[in-house]
RODOKOL-235010 format. One record per residue: residue number from 1; residue in three letters; x, y, z of N, C-alpha, C, CB in turn. Coordinates in nm, 4 decimals. Glycine has a CB too. Example, Ala and Ser with C-alpha at 12.3 -4.5 7.8 and 13.67 -1.06 7.14 Angstrom:
2
    nr   rest        n.X        n.Y        n.Z       ca.X       ca.Y       ca.Z        c.X        c.Y        c.Z       cb.X       cb.Y       cb.Z
     1    ALA     1.3190    -0.5690     0.7800     1.2300    -0.4500     0.7800     1.3200    -0.3300     0.7800     1.1308    -0.4473     0.9046
     2    SER     1.2850    -0.2250     0.7080     1.3670    -0.1060     0.7140     1.2900     0.0030     0.7870     1.4084    -0.0598     0.5725
//
This chain:
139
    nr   rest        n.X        n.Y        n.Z       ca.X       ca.Y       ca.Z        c.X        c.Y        c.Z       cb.X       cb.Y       cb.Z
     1    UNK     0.0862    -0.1178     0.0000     0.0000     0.0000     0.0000     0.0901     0.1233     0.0000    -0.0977     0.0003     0.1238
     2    UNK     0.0683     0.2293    -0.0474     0.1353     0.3449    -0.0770     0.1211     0.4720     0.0502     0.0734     0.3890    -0.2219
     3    UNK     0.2278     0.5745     0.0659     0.2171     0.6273     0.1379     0.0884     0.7021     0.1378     0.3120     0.6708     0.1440
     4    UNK     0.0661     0.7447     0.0007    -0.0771     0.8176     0.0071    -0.1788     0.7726     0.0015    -0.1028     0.8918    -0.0670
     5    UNK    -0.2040     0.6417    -0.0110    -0.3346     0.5264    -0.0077    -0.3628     0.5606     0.1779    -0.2682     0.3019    -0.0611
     6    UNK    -0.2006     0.5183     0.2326    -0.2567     0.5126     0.4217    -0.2796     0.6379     0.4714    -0.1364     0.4507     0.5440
     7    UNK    -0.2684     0.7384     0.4407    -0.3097     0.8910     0.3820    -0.4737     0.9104     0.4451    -0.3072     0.8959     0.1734
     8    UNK    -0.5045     0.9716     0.5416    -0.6195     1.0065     0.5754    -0.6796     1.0913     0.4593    -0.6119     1.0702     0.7020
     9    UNK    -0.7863     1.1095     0.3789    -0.8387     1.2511     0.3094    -0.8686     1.3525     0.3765    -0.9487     1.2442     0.2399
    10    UNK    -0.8788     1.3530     0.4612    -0.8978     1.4458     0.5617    -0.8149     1.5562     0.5958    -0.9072     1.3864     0.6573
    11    UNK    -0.6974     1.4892     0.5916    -0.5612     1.6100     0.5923    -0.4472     1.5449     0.5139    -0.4906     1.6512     0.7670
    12    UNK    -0.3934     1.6552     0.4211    -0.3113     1.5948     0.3197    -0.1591     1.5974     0.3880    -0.3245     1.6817     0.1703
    13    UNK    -0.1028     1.5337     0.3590     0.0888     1.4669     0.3780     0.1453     1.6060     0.4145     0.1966     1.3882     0.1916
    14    UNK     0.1891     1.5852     0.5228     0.2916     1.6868     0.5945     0.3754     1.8000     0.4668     0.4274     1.5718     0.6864
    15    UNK     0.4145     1.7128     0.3683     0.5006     1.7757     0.2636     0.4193     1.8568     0.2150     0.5618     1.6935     0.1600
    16    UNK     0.2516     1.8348     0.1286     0.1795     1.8456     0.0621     0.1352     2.0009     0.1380     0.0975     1.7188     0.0457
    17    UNK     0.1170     1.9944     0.2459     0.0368     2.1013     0.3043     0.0628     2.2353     0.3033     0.0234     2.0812     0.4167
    18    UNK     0.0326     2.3621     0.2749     0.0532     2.4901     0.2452     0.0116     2.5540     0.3909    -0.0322     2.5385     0.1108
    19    UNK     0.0646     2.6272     0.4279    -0.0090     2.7171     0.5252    -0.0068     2.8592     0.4439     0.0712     2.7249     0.6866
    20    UNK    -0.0881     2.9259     0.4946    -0.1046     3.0644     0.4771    -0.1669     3.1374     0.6076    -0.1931     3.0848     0.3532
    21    UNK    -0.1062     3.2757     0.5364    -0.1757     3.3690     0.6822    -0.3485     3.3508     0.6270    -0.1070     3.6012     0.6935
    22    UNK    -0.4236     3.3418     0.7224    -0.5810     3.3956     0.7070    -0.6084     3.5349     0.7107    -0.6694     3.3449     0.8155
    23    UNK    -0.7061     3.5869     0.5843    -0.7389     3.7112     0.6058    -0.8351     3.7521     0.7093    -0.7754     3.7520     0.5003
    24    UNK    -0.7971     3.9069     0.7528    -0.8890     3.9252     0.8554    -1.0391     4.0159     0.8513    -0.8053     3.9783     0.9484
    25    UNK    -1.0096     4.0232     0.6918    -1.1534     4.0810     0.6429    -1.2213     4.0037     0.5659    -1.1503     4.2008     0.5690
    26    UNK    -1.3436     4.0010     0.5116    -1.4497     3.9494     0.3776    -1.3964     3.9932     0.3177    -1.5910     3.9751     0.3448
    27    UNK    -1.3682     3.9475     0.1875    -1.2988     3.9330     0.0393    -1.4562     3.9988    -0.0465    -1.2384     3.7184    -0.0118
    28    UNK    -1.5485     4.0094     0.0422    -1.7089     3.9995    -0.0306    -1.7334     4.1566     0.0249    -1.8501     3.8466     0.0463
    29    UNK    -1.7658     4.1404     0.1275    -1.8670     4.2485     0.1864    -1.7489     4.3560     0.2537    -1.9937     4.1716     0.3212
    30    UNK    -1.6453     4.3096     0.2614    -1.5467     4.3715     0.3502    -1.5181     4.3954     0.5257    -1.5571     4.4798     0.3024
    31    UNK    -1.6392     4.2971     0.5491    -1.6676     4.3104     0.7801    -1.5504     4.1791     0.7754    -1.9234     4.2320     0.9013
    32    UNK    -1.5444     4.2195     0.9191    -1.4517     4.1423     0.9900    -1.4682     3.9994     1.0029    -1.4433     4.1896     1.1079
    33    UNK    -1.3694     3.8805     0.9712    -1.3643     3.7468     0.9752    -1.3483     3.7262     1.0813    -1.2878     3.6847     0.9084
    34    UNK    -1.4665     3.5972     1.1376    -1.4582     3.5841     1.2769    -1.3719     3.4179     1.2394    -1.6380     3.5946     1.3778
    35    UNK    -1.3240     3.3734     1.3575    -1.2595     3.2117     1.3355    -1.3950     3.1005     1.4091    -1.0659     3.1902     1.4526
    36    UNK    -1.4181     3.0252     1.2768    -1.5728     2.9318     1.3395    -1.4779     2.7711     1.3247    -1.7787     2.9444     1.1865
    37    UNK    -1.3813     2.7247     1.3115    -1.3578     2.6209     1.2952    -1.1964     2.6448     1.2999    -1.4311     2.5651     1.1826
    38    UNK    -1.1305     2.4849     1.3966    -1.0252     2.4389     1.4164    -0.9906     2.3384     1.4443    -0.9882     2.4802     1.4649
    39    UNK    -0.8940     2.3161     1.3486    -0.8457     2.1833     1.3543    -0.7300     2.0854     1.3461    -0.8904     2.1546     1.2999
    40    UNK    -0.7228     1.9885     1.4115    -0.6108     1.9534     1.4498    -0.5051     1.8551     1.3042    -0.6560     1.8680     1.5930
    41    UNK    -0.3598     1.9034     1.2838    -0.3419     1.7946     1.1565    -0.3140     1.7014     1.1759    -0.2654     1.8060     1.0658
    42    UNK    -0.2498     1.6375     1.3587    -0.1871     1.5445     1.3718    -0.3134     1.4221     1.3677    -0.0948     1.5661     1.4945
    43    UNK    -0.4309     1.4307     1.3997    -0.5510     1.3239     1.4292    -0.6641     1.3538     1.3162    -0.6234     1.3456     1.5984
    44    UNK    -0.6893     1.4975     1.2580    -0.7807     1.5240     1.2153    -0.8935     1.5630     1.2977    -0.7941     1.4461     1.1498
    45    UNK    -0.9014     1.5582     1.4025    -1.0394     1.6539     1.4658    -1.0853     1.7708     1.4496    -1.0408     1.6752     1.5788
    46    UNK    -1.1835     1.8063     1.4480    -1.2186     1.9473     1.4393    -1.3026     1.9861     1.5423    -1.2798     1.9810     1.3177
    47    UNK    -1.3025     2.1078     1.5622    -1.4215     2.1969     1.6586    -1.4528     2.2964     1.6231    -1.3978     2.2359     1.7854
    48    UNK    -1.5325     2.2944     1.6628    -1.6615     2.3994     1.5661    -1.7184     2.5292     1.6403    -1.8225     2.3010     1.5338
    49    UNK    -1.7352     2.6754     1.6179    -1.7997     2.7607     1.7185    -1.7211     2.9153     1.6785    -1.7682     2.6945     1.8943
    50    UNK    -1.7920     2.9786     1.7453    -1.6996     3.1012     1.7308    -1.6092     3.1487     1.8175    -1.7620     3.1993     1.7147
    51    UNK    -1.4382     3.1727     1.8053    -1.3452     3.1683     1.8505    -1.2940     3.2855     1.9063    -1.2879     3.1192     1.7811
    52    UNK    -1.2370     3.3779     1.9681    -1.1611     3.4870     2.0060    -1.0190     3.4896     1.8751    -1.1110     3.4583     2.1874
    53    UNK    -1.0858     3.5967     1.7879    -0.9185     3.6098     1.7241    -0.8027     3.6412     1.8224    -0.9052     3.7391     1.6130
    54    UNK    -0.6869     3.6188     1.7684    -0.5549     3.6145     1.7808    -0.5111     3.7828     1.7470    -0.4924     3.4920     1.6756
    55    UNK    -0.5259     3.8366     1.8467    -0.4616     3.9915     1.7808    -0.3503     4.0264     1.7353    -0.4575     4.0862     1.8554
    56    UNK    -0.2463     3.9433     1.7135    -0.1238     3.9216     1.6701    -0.1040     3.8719     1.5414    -0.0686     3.8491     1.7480
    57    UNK    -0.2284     3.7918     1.5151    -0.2067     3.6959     1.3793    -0.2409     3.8136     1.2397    -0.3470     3.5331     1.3820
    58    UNK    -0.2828     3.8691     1.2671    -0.3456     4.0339     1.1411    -0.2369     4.1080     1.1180    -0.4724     4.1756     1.2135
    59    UNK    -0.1043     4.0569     1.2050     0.0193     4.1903     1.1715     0.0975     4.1450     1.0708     0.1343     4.2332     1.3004
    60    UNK     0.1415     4.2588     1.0212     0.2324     4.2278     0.8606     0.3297     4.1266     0.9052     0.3342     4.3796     0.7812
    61    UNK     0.4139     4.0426     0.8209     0.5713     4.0456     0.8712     0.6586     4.1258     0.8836     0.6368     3.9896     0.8210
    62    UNK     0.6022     4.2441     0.8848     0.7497     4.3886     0.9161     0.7218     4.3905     1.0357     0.7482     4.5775     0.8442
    63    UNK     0.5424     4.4471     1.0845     0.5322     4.4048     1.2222     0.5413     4.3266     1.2898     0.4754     4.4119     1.2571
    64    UNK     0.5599     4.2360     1.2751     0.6112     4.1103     1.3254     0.8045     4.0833     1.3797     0.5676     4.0129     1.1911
    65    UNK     0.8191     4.1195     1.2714     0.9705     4.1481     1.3328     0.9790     4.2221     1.4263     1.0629     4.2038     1.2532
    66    UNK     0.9463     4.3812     1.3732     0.9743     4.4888     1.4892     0.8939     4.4263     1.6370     0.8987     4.6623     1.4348
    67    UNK     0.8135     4.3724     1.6221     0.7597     4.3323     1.7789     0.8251     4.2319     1.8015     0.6073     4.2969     1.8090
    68    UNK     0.9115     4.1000     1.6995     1.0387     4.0059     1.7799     1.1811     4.0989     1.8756     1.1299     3.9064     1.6269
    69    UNK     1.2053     4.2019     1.7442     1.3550     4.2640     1.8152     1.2835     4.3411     1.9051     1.4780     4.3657     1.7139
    70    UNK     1.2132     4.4141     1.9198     1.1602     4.4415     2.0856     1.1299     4.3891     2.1947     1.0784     4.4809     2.0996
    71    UNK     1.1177     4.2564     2.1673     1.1010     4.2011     2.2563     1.2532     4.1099     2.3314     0.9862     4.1328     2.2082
    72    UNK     1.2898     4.1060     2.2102     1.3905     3.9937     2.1766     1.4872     4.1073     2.3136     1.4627     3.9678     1.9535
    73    UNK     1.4806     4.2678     2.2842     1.5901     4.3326     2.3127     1.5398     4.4088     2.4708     1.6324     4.4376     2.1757
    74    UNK     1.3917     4.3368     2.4970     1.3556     4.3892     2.6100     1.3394     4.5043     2.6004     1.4226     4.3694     2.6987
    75    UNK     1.2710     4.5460     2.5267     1.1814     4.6919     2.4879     1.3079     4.7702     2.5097     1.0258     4.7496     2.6026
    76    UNK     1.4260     4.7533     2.4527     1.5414     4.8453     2.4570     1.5165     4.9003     2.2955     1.7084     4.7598     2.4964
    77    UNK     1.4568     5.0126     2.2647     1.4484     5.1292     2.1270     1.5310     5.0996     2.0562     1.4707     5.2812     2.1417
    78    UNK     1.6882     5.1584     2.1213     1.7941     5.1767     2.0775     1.8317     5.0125     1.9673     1.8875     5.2174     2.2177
    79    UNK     1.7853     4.8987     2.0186     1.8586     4.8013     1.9523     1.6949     4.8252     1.8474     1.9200     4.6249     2.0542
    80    UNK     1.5939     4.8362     1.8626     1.4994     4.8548     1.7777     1.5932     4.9523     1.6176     1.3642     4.9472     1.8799
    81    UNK     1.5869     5.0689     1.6959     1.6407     5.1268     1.5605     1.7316     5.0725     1.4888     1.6891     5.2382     1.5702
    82    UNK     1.8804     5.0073     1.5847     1.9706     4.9179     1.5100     1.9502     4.8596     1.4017     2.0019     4.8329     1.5674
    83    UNK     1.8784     4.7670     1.4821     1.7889     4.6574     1.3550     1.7395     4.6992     1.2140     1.6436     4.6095     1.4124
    84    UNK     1.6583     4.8278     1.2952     1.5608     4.8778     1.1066     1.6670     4.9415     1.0525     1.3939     5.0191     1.0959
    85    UNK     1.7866     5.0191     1.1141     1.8968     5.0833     1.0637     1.8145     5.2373     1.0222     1.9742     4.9857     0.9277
    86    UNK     1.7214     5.2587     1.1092     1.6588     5.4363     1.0973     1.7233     5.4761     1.2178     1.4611     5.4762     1.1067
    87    UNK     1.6788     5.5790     1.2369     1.6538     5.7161     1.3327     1.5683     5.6495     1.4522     1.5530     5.8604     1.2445
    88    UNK     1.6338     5.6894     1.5806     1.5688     5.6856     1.6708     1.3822     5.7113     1.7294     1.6475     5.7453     1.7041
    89    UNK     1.4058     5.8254     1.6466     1.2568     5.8911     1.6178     1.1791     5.8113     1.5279     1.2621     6.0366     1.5510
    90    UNK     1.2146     5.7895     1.4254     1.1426     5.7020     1.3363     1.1055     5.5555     1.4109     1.2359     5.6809     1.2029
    91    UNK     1.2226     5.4777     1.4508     1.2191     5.3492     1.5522     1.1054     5.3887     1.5960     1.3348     5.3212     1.6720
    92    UNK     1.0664     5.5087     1.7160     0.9870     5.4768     1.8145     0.8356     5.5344     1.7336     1.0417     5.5519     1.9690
    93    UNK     0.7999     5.6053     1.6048     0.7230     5.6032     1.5723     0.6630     5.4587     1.4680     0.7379     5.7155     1.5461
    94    UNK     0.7502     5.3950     1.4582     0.7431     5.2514     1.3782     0.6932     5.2151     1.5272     0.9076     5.1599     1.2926
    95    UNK     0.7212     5.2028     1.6207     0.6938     5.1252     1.7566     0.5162     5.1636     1.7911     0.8202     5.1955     1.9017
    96    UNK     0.4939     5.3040     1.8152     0.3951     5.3485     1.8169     0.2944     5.3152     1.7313     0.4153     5.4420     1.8188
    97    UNK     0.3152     5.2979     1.5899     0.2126     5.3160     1.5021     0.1882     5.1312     1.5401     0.2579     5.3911     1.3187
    98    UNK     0.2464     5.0776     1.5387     0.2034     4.9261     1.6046     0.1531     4.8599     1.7295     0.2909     4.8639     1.6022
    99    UNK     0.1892     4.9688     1.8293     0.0898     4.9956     1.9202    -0.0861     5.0063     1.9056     0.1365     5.1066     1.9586
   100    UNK    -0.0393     5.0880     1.8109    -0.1990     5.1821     1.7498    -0.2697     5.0361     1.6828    -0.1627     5.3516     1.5767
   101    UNK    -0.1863     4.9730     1.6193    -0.2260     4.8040     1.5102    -0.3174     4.7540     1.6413    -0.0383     4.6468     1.4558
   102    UNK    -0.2268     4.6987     1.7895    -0.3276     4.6527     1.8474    -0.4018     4.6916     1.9701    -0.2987     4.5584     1.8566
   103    UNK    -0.4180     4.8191     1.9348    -0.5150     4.8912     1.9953    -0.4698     4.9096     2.1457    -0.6513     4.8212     1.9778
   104    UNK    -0.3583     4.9559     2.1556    -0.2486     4.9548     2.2905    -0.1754     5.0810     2.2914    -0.1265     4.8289     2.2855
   105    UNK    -0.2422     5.1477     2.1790    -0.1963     5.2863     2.2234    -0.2332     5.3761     2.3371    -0.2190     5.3564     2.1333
   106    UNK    -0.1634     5.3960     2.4432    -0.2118     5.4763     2.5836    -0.2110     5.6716     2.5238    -0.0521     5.4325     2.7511
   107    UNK    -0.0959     5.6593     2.4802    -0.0832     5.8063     2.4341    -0.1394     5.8680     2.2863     0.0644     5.8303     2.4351
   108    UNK    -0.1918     5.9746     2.2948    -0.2475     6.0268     2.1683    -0.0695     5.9803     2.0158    -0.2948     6.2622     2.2178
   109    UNK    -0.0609     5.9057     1.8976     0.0203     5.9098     1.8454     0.0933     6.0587     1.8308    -0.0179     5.8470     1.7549
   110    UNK     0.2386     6.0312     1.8020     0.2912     6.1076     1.8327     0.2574     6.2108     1.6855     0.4234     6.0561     1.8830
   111    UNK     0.3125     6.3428     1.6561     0.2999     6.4191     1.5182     0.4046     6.3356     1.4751     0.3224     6.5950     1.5037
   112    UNK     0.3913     6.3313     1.3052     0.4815     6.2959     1.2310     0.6068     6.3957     1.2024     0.4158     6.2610     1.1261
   113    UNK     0.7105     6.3223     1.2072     0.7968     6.4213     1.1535     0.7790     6.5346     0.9959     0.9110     6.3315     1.1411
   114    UNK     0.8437     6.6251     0.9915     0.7775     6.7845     0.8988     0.8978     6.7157     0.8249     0.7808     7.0057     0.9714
   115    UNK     0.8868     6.8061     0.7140     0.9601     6.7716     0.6025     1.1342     6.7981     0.6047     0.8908     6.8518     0.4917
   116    UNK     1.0987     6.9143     0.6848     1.2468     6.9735     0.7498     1.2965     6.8779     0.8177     1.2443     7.0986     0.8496
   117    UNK     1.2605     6.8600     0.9260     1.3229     6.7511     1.0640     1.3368     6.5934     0.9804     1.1710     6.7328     1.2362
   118    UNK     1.2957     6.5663     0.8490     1.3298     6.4210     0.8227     1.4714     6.5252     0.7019     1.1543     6.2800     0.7324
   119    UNK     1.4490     6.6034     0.6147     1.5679     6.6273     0.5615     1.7163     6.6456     0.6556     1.5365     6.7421     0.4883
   120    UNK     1.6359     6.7178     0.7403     1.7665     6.7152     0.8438     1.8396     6.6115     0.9234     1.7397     6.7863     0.9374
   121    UNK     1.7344     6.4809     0.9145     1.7994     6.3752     0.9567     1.8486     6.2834     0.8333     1.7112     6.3059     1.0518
   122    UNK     1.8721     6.3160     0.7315     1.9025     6.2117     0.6399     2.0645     6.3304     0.6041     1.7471     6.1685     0.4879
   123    UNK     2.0703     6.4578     0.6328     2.1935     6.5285     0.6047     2.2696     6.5467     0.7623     2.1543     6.6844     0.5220
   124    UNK     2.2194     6.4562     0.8235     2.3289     6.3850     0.9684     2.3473     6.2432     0.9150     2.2392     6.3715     1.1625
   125    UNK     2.2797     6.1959     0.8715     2.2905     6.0577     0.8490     2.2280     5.9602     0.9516     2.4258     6.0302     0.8371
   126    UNK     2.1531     5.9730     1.0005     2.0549     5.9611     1.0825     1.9529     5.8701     1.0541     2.0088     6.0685     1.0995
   127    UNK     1.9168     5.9199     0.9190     1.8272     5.8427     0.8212     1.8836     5.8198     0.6777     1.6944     5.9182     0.8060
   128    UNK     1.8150     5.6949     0.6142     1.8504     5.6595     0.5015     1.7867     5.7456     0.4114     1.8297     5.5324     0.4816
   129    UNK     1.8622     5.7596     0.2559     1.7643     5.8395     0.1805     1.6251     5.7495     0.1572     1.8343     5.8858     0.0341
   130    UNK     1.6450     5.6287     0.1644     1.5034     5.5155     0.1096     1.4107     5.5249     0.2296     1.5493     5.3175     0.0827
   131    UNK     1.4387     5.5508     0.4036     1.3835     5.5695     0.4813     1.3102     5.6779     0.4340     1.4460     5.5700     0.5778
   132    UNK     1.3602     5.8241     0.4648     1.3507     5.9597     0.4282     1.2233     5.9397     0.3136     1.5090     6.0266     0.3677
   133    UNK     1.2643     5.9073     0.1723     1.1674     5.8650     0.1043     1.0153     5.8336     0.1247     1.2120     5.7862     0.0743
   134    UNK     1.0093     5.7432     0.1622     0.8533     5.6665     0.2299     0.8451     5.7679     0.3610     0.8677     5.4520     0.2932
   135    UNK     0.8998     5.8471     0.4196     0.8507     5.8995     0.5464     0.7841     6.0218     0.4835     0.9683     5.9303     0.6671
   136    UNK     0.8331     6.0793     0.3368     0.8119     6.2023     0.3003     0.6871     6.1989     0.1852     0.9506     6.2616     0.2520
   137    UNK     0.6956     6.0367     0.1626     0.5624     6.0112     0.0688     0.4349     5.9734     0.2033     0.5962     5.8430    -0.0675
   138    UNK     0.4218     5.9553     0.2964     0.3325     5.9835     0.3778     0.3090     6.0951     0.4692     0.3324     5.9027     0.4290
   139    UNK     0.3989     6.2247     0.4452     0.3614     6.3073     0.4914     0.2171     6.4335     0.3440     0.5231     6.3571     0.5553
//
């Protein structure tokens, strides 16, 4: 008998299997995806109902990093900025605006940096011109 004959249908071969992130909106109507079903790959069981999302599972992989090296560095900024290789200021507004993602912002967000104060940090070197860039296309 073949490996995929003893093969449950139920859940396909360890190799075979794809994961993906789940979206956290309707693809249809655009409201929020609730989680109604989970299940296990090692047995195949399932359970059925409506679940408490995961407030973590909706963040990009950029956010995702920046919330590993923060954590990783014990909410030390300084190795935060390291990492992204920005500006201190920028670090802690990358920090903030992910705060804001899961709804853990205590303080009103901070103002964005003006057009001046990011030129002036990219002619210290402070900031990258590709940082600088995207900071100046969202202002």
């Amino acid at each position: 008998m073949s490996e995929r004959a003893r093969t449950s249908p139920r859940r396909p071969p360890e190799r075979d299997r794809h994961e993906h992130r789940a979206p956290s909106d309707c693809p249809v109507c655009g409201q929020h995806l609730v989680v109604t079903r989970l299940g296990c790959a090692a047995c195949g069981s399932e359970l059925a109902g409506v679940f408490s999302p995961c407030e973590f599972c909706s963040l990009s992989d950029v956010d995702n990093d920046l919330l590993r090296v923060f954590l990783a560095s014990r909410g030390n900024l300084r190795e935060v900025e390291r990492h992204l290789g920005v500006s201190y200021p920028t670090a802690r507004l990358r920090f903030n605006q992910l705060l804001g993602k899961l709804g853990l912002a205590a303080e009103p967000e901070e103002a964005p940096l003006t057009r001046d104060q990011v030129l002036s940090e990219v002619a210290s070197g402070a900031l990258s011109p590709d940082e600088a860039a995207r900071l100046l296309a969202d202002l």
